[in-house]
C-alpha positions, -999 to 999 in steps of 0.1 A, spaced: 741 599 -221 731 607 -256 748 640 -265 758 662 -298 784 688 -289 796 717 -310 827 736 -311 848 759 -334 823 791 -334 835 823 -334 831 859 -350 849 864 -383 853 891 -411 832 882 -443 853 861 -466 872 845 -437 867 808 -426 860 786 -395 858 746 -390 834 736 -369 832 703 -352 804 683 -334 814 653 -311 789 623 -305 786 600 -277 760 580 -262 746 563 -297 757 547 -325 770 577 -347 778 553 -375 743 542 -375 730 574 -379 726 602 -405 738 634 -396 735 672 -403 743 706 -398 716 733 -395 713 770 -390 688 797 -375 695 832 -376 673 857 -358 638 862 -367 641 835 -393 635 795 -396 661 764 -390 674 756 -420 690 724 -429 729 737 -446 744 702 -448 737 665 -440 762 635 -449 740 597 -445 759 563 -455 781 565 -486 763 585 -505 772 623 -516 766 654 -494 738 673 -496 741 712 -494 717 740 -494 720 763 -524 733 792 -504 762 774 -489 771 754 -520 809 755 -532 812 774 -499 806 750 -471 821 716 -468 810 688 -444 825 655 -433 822 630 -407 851 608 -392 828 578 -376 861 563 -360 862 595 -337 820 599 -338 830 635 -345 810 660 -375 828 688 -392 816 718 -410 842 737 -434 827 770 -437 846 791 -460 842 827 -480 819 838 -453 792 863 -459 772 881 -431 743 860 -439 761 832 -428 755 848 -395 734 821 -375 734 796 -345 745 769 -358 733 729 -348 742 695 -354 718 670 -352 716 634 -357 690 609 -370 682 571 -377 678 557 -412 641 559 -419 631 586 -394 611 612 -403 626 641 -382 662 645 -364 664 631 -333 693 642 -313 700 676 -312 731 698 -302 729 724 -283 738 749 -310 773 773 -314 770 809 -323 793 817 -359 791 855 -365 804 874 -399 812 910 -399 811 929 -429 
């Protein structure tokens, strides 16, 4: 079965930190380009981080120098350092995969709740 799962979420005080993780199975993570992406209520996904093949990291400018990503393709797992939180870093957060090439993320987790308190 094809299948993203996050863990790690949580509810923190602003200017705390929290690792999340996302474990693969089912596909060929290493063949794959994967990312991290938020929603917050009322608002639209947003991409905050995706790692591809050797190349650099991309962030969004909201989470840059803030938010650290990584993926260990020997354990198919995705992590997601988020550090000096800020309560609009409040969200649902995803994991997603895609192939090289596609247009649009394929796989999808099924999203973990990170809430900051001010």
């Amino acid at each position: 079965t094809v299948r993203l799962a996050e863990s790690g979420g949580g509810s923190v005080q602003a200017g705390g930190s929290l690792r999340l993780s996302c474990a693969a199975s089912g596909f060929p993570y290493a063949d794959y380009i994967v990312a991290w992406f938020r929603q917050a209520p009322g608002k639209e996904r947003e991409m905050v981080a995706s790692v591809g093949f050797g190349a650099r990291p991309t962030y969004a400018d909201a989470v840059k120098g803030r938010f650290t990503v990584d993926r260990e393709n020997s354990k198919k797992t995705l992590y997601l350092w988020l550090n000096s939180l800020k309560p609009e870093d409040t969200a649902m957060y995803y994991c997603a995969a895609r192939r090289d090439g596609a247009g649009e993320y394929q796989i999808w987790g099924q999203g973990i709740q990170v809430t900051v308190s001010s």
